[in-house]
N, C-alpha and C positions, 0 to 999 in steps of 0.2 A: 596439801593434805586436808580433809573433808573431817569433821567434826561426825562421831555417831553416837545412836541411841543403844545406852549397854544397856538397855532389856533386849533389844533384838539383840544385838553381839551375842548375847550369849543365851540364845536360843537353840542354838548348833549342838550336838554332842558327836560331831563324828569330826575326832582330831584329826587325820588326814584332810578334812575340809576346811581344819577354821583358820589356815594360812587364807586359803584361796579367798575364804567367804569376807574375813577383816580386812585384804586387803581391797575384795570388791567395795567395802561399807568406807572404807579411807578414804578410797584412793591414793593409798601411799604408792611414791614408786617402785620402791622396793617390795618383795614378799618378808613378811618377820618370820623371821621363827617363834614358832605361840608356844609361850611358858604353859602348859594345861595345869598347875597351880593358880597361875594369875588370873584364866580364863574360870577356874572355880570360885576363886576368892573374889572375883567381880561379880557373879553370880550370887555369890552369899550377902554381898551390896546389896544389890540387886533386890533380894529377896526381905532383907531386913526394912529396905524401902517401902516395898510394897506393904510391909504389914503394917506401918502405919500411916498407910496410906498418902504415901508421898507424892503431890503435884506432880503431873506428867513433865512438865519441865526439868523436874532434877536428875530425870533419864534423859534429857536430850543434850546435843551440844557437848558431848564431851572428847579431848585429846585422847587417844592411848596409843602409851607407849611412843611419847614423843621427846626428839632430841635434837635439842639445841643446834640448827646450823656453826660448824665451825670449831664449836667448845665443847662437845661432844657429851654434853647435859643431858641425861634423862631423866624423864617423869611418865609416871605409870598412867596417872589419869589425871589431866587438868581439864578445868572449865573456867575462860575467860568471858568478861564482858568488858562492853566498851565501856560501860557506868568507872571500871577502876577497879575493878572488884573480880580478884582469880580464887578460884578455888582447887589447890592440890591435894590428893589421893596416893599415898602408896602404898606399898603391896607388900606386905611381910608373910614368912611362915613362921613360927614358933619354932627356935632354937636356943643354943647357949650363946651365937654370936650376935641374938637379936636382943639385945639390953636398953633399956630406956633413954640411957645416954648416946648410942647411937642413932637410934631412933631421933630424938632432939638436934643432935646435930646434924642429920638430912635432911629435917625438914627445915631447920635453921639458912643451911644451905644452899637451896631450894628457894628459898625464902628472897635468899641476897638475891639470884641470876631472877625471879618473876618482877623483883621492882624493875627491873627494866620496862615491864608491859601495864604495869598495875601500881596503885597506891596502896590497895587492902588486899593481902594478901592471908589468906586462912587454908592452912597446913591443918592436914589429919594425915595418920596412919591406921591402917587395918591390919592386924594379924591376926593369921586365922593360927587356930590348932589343930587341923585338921580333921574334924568332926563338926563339920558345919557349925562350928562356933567361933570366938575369938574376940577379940578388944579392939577399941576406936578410943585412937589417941587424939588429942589436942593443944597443938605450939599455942598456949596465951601468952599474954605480955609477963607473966608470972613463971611460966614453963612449962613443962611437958602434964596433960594430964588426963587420965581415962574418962570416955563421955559418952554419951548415949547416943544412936544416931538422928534423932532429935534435932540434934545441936548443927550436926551433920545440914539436914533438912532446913534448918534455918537460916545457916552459911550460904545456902544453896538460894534460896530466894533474896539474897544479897544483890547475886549479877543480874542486871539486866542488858539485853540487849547482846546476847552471847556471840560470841564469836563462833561462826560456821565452816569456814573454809581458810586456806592459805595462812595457817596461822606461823608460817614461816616468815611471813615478809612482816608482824609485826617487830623479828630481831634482826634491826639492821647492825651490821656488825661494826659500820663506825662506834656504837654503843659500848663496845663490851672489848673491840679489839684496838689497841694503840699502840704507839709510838713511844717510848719515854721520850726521843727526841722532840718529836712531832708537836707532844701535849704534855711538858712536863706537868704542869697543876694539875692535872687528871688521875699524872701519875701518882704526884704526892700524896694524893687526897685518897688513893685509892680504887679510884672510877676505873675501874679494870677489872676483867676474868680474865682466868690460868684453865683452860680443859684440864678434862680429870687430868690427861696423863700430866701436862706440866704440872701438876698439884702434887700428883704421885712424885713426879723426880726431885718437887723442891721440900718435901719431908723426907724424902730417903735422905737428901744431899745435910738439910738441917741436921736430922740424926747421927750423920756419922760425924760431922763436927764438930759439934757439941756435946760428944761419948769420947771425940778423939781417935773412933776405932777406923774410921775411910774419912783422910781430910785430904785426897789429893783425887780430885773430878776434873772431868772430861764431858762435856754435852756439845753434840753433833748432830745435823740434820742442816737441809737446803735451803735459800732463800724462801722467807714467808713461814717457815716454821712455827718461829717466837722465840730462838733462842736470846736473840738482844732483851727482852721485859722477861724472860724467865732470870737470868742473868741479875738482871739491876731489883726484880721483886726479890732476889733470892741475897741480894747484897743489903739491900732497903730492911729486910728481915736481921739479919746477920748484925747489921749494925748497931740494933739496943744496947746489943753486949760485947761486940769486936768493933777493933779499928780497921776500918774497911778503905784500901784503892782498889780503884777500878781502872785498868789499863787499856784504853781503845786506842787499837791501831791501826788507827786514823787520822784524819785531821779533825778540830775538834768543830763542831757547828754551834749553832746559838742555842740550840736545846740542851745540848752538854753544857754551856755556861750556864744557864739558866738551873739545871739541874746542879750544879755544885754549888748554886747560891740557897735553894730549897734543902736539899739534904744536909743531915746532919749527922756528922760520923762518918759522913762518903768523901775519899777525894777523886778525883776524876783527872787522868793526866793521860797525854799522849805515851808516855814514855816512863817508865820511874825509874833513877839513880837508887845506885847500890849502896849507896849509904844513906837511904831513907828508910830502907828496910826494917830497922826496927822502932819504925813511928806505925808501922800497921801490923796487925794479927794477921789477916788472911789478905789475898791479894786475887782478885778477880780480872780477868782477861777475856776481852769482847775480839772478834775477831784475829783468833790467836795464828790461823794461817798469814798473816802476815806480819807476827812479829819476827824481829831479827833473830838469829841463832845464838849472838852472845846475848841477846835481853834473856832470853829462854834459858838460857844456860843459868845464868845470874841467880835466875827465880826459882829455878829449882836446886843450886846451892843453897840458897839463903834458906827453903824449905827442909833441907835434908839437914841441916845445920843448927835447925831449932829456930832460928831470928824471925820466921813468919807459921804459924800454927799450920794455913790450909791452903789451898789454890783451886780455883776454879776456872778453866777453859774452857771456850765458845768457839767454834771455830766450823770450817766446811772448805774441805781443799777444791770445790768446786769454784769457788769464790774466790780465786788465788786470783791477781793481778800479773805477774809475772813468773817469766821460768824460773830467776832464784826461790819464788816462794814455793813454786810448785817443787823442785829439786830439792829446797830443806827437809819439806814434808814434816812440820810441826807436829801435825800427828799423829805420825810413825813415830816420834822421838817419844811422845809423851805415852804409847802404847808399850814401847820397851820396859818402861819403869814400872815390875812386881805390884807394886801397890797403888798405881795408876785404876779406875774405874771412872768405865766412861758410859754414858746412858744415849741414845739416839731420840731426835724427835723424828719420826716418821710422815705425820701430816700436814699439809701445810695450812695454816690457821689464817694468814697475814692474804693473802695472793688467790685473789678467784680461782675458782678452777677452771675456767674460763681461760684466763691470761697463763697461768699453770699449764695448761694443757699446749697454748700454742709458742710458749719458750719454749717449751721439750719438743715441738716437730722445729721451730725455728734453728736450732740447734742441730737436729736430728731425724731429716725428710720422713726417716724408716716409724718412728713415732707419732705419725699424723694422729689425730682424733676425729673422731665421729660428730663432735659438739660441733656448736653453730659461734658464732665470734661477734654477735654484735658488738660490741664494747672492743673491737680490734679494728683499726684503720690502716691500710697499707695501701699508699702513694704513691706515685711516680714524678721523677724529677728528671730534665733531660741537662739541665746545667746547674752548676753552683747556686747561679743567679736566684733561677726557678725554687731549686732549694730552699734559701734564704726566706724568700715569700709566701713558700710554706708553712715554715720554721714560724713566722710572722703573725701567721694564720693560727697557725696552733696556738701559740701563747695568746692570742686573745680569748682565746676558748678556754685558757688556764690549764694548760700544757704545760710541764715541766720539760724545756729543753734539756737532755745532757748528751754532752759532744761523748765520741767513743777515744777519747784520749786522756792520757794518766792522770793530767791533774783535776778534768772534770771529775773520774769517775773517784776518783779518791779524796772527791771531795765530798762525796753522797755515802760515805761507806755508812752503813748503818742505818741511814735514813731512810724515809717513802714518800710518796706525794700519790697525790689520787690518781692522776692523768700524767703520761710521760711520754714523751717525744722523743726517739731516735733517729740516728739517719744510718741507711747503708751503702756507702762508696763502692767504686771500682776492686777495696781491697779486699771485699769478701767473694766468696765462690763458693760452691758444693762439689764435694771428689762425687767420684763414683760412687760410692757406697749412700752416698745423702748425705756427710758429717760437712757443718759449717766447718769453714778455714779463711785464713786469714793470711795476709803477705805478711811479711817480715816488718817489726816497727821499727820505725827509726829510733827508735830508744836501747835495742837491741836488746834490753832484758822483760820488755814489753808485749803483754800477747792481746792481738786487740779484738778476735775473739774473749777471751775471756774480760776485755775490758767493755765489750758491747752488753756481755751476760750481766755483769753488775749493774750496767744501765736499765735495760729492761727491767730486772728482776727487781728495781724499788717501784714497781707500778702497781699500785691498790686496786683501781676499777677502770680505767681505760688507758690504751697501748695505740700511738701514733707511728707507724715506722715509715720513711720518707727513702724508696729505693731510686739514688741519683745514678743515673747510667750505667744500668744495671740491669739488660732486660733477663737475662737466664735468674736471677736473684727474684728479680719482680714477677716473670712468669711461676716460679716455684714457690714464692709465700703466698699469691693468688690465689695459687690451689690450695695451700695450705687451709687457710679461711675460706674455700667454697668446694669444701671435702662432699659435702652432698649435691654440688647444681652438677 
């Protein structure tokens, strides 16, 4: 995205054009849809600049209408410099929901997600009234308070050195996106963002627990979501004033230990006994598709029975290890119950879109993408051996190897690493329709499709997959990653 001069933006008055003409001055990829509010009320900027005679600078160099890769953050108008120094703009209309305290706390907000890019950050709002007139707020270290644009003009000769283009690539999403496992001190400490929507689901979720009137949630959605830090930020919270476990079912890694030595108020257990139940108020469950049918039963006794206030489920039956998990259908049990609500996360925050895109044709030929895969490697192996020295290769490159059997993969449940390494054997194939399959495990409750899905799907920013004697598998992920040659 290209940085423009909103004197020229909004030079335009023929709305039909000023999609086309913004997006020619961006180069966004997208077309927006133009608020013509916002396109006035930049103009009333604009105008109030020019009269007092504002350095041609403080029209140049500026974001509109930009949103945070991943976290799905907008901001009306920013202007960064390298100096350390951002300056943000938003756009209000005069109403009854526009109140100073909201005001404050967007720009507060705002505030937190630009120290990622910036040391000095200076927040203003403009609301207009709708007759070319309107107020210019200012976030000081004192709070919110009406200013001239002046003060405006002065913020503005702050940046030096403005940023002009791709101001995507200065949010790298290791920044803002985690692991609790991965990082727990990051976690503790807070060094995290929730996109709106996870923001939205964990005040609905707070509210109805802490009114009492909806304590029994459901939150659902696929690998890379963010359900596991929605989950522990929403337990992390919970915990000033409730006795909080947290049930992952899994095996536990070293970030979960690490994590019950930091938190305070948290216990963190593979499993909990029925007579611990009233040592916690609410009870939190991380990957609820694989708990047992009596743990589940258990917990929602002890719920309906008073002994635990609330419960909280994370779960995604895509993600199921086995046909018993899959045939319990933890989720269908927990949609039965009247006062069950359950919220979806829909995008995925965690998992490029990239490596996103090429699980879902990996899985499913008929889903190919259009995108390109650098950050995808696919191998060929004609023995074991070859394999191995693959396998070899990779980990010096800082490859996370994980085998596609039960106990590797259940050993990662929950987890990520940046770079990950699969292999695919003789026992996979494609029916005729395109759908991955798999032979039969010898574990017989075992699906090693679904145990390859959990492997991939902890991959953050590069995908190794190693096809050992397998050329119908290896000619049709080839294509997959060279959809355009």
């Amino acid at each position: 995205m290209r940085a423009v001069n909103i004197y020229a933006m909004t030079r335009t008055v023929q709305s039909d054009v000023k999609p086309l003409f913004e997006k020619a001055l961006s180069h966004r990829e997208v077309k927006l849809r133009i608020k013509e509010q916002e396109f006035d009320q930049i103009a009333q900027i604009v105008n109030e600049l020019l009269m007092l005679e504002a350095p041609e600078e403080c029209f140049e160099n500026w974001f509109y209408s930009f949103t945070i890769p991943h976290i799905s953050r907008e901001f009306d108008l920013i202007k960064v410099g390298r100096n350390g120094c951002v300056v943000n703009v938003e756009l209000k209309s005069v109403s009854p929901s526009v109140t100073t305290e909201r005001i404050q706390k967007q720009l507060e907000r705002n505030a937190y997600y630009l120290s990622l890019i910036g040391k000095r950050i200076y927040s203003f709002t403009f609301v207009s009234d709708g007759q070319k007139k309107g107020k210019l707020y200012h976030l000081t270290e004192e709070g919110l308070k009406v200013c001239t644009f002046r003060e405006l003009i002065r913020k503005l000769g702050k940046v030096k050195h403005p940023v002009q283009e791709d101001i995507e690539e200065l949010f790298t999403p290791g920044d803002y996106l985690i692991s609790p496992f991965s990082e727990p001190e990051r976690f503790c400490n807070g060094q995290y963002f929730l996109t709106e929507h996870q923001q939205q689901m964990k005040e609905k979720i707070l509210s109805g627990i802490r009114r009492s009137n909806a304590t029994l949630w459901g939150i659902t959605g696929e690998a890379g979501t963010g359900k596991t830090l929605l989950l522990y930020d929403i337990a992390k919270e919970l915990s000033k004033n409730y006795r909080i476990a947290v049930v992952h079912c899994g095996k536990l890694s070293d970030g979960h230990e690490r994590l019950k030595c930091l938190l305070e108020g948290i216990t963190i257990v593979e499993e909990i006994p029925t007579d611990s139940f009233p040592d916690y108020d609410v009870i939190c469950v991380d990957e609820t598709q694989r708990l047992s049918g009596e743990s589940l039963e258990n917990i929602l006794e002890a719920y309906g029975s008073g002994k635990i206030k609330a419960c909280l489920f994370i779960y995604d039956l895509k993600q199921v290890l086995s046909k018993s998990e899959r045939e319990r259908n933890n989720p269908e049990r927990l949609r039965a119950i009247r006062s069950f609500q359950e919220l979806r996360l829909a995008k995925t925050i965690r998992t490029s879109k990239e490596i996103y895109a090429f699980i879902n044709a990996l899985l499913d030929l008929k889903k190919r993408s259009n995108l390109t895969f650098p950050n995808i490697d696919v191998l060929c192996s004609g023995s074991e051996a070859e394999t191995k020295r693959l396998i070899a290769i990779g980990q010096t490159k800082g490859y996370r190897y994980i085998a596609s059997e039960f106990e590797d993969s259940h050993d990662v449940i929950g987890l990520e690493f940046e770079r990950v390494l699969v292999v695919m054997d003789q026992k996979f194939s494609y029916d005729e329709s395109g759908t991955l399959t798999g032979e039969e495990h010898p574990g017989e409750d075992y699906l090693y499709v679904q145990l390859l899905y959990q492997n991939v799907s902890r991959a953050k920013e590069k995908l190794c997959v190693i096809v050992q004697d397998n050329a119908p598998v290896f000619r049709e992920l080839v294509g997959v990653v060279n959809r355009n040659s």
